[in-house]
C-alpha positions as CSV (number, residue, x, y, z in Angstrom):
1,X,-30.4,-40.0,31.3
2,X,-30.6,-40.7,35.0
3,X,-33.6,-39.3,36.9
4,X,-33.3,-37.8,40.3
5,X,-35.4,-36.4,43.0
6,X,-34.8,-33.1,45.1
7,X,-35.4,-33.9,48.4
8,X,-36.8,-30.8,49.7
9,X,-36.4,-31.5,53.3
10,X,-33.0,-32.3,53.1
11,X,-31.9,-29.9,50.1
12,X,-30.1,-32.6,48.7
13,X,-30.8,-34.7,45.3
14,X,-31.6,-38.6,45.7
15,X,-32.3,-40.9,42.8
16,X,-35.5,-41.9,41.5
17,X,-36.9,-45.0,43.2
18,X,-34.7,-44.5,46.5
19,X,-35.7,-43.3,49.9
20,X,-39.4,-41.7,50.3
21,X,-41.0,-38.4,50.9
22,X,-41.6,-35.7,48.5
23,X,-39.7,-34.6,45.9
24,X,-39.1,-33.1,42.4
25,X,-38.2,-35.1,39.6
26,X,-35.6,-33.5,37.5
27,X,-33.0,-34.4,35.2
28,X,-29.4,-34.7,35.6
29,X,-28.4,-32.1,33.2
30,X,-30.9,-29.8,35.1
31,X,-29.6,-30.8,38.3
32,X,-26.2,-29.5,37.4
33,X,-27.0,-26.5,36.3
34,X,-29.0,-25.4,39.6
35,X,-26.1,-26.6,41.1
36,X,-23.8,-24.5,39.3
37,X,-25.8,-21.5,39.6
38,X,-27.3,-22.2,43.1
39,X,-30.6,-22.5,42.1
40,X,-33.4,-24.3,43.6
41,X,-34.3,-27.2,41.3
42,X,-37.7,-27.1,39.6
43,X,-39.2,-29.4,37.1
44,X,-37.8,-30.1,33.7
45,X,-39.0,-27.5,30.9
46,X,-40.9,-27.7,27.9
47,X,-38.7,-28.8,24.8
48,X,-40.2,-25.5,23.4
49,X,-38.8,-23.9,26.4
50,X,-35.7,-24.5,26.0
51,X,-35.5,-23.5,22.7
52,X,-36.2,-20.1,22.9
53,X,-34.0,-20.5,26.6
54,X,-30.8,-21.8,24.2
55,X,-31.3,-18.9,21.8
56,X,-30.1,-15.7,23.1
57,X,-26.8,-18.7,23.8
58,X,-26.6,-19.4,20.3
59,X,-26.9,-16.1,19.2
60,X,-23.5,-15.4,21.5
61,X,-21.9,-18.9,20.5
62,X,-22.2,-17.5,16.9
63,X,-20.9,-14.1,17.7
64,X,-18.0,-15.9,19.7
65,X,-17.0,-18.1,16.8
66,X,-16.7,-15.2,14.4
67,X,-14.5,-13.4,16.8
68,X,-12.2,-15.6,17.3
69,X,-12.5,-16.4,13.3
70,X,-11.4,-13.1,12.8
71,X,-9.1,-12.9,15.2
72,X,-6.8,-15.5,13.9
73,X,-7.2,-14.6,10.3
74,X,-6.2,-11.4,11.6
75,X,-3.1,-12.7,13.3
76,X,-2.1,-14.8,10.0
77,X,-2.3,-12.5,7.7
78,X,0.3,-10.2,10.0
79,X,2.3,-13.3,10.1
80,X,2.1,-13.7,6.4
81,X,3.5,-9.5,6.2
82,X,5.9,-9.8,8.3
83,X,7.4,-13.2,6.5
84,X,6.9,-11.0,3.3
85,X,8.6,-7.7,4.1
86,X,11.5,-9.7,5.9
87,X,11.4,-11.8,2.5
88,X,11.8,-8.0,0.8
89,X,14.5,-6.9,3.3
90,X,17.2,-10.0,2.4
91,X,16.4,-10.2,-1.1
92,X,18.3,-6.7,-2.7
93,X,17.4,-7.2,-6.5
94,X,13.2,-7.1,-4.8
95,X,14.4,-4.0,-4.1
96,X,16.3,-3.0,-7.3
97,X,15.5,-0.3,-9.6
98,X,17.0,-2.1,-12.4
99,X,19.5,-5.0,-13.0
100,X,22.3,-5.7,-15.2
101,X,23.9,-9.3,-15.9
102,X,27.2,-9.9,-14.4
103,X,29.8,-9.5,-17.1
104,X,31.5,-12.6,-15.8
105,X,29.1,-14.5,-14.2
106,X,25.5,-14.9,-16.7
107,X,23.9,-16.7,-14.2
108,X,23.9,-13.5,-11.4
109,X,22.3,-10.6,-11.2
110,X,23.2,-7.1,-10.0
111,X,20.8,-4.9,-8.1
112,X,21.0,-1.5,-9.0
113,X,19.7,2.0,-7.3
114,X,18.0,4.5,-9.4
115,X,21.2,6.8,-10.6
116,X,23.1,3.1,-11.5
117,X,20.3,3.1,-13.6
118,X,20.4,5.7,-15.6
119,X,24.4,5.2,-15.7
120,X,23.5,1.7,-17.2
121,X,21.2,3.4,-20.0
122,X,24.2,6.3,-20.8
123,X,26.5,3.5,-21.1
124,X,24.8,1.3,-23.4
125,X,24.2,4.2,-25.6
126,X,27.4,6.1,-25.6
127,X,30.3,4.1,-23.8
128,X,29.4,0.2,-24.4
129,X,31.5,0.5,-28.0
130,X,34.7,0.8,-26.3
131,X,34.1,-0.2,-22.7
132,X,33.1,-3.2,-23.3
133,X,34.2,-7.0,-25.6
134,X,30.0,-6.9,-26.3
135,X,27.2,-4.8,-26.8
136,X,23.4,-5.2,-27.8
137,X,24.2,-5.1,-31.7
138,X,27.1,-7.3,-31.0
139,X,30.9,-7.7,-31.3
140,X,32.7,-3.6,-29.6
141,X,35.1,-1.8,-31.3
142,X,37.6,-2.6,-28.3
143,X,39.6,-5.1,-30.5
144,X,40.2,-2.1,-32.8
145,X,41.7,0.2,-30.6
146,X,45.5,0.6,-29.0
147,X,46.1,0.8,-26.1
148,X,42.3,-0.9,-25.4
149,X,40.5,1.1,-23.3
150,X,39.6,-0.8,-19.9
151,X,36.4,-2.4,-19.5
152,X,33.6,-0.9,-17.5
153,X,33.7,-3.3,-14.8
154,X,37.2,-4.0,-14.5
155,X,37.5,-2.9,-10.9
156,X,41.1,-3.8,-10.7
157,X,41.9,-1.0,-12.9
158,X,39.2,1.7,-12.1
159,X,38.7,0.7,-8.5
160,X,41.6,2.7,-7.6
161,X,40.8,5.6,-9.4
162,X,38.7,8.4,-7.5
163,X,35.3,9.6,-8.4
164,X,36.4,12.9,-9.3
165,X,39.5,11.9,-11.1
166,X,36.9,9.6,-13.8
167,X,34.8,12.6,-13.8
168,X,37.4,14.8,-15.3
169,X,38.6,12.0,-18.0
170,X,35.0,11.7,-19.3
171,X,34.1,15.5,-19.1
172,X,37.1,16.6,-20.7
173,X,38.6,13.6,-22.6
174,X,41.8,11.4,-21.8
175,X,44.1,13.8,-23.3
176,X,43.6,16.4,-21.1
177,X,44.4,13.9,-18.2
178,X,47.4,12.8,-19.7
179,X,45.6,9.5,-21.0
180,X,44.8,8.1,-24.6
181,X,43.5,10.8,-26.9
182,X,41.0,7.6,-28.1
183,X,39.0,8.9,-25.0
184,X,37.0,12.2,-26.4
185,X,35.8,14.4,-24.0
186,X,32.1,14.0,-23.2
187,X,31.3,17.2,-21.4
188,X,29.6,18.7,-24.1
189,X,27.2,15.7,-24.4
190,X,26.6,14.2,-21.2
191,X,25.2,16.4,-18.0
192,X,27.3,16.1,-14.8
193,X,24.5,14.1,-13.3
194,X,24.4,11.9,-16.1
195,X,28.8,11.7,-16.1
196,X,28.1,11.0,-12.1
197,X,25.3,8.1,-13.4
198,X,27.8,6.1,-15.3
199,X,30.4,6.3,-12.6
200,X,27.8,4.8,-10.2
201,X,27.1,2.5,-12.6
202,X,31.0,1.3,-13.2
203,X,31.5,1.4,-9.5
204,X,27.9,-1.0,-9.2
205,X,29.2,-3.5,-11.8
206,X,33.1,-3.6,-10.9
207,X,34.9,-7.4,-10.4
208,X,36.6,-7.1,-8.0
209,X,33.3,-5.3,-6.1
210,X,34.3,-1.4,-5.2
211,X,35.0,-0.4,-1.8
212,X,34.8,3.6,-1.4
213,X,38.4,4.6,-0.1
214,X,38.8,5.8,3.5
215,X,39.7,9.3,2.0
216,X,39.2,11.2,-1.4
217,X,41.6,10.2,-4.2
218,X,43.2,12.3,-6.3
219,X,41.2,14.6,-9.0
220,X,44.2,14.5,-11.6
221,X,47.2,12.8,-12.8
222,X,49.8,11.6,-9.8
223,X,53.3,11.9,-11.8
């Protein structure tokens, strides 16, 4: 490190060894720093001294570094939220109360709400035998029956039937409907929220996928 002298007469540094007169010698390092701070120059400290000078620094360096520690932790771990919830938001079966495999397609999945739920579990434990070519235990009794009853998720059959008018068939059985008497009426075993379930569900599972009509169907028979 360069040595220089403050030339008090002039105010100005000079280096070591140059000119005359009297002067201070102090280091370059020192130099700037009076400069910066517009302080008149004065003799190198202690090493001692400037340890306990560079504390109170370090001390505040320290405190610094965890701040801004913290601050970007802080900022990556809102990045790493958002990227989740927007992960939660475009993925539906994340969201699912329950899923059921798609009747034609194994490998897909369908999401389904809360009363599709239940729908699904009244199905499988009332409807499946008839409504359907397989169930848990195995082969339906679909084969058996004439005319075979349509399947729960064939939605080019039932898709253009109304809510109300399936609600009727299952509460009160397809004879009263003017259907096959094979359908019994199911009002004395099922609630209407649990007939209203497996509609849900039927409508959740249907191939081709449901669209809700722009206005009600009708509740009965159209002759």
């Amino acid at each position: 490190m360069r040595n220089w002298n403050w030339d008090n007469s002039l105010g100005a540094p000079r280096a070591e060894g140059r000119g005359s007169g009297f002067g201070i010698r102090v280091s370059e390092s020192r130099l700037r720093q009076c400069w910066w701070f517009g302080e008149a120059p004065t003799p190198n400290p202690e090493p001692r001294a400037l340890e306990v000078c560079r504390f109170p620094f370090a001390i505040y360096h320290l405190k610094f570094s965890v701040f801004v520690t913290l601050l970007i932790c802080g900022c990556l771990t809102v990045c790493a939220c958002h990227k989740k919830s927007a992960a939660v938001r475009s993925e539906p079966l994340l969201q699912a109360y329950d899923t059921d495999q798609d009747w034609n397609d194994p490998q897909h999945s369908i999401a389904l709400n809360y009363q599709q739920a239940q729908g699904k579990r009244v199905f499988y434990n009332n409807c499946v035998w008839c409504h359907a070519d397989a169930t848990p235990a195995g082969p339906s009794n679909r084969g058996n029956l004439t005319p075979s009853p349509p399947l729960m998720n064939d939605g080019a059959t039932l898709n253009g039937v109304s809510d109300e008018f399936m609600q009727n068939i299952i509460t009160l059985g397809g004879s009263a409907m003017g259907k096959s008497a094979i359908m019994p009426p199911w009002g004395l075993t099922l609630t209407p929220d649990e007939v209203r379930a497996v509609i849900a569900f039927a409508r959740a599972i249907a191939q081709p996928p449901y669209k809700p009509p722009l206005r009600p169907g009708p509740q009965y028979p159209v002759k």
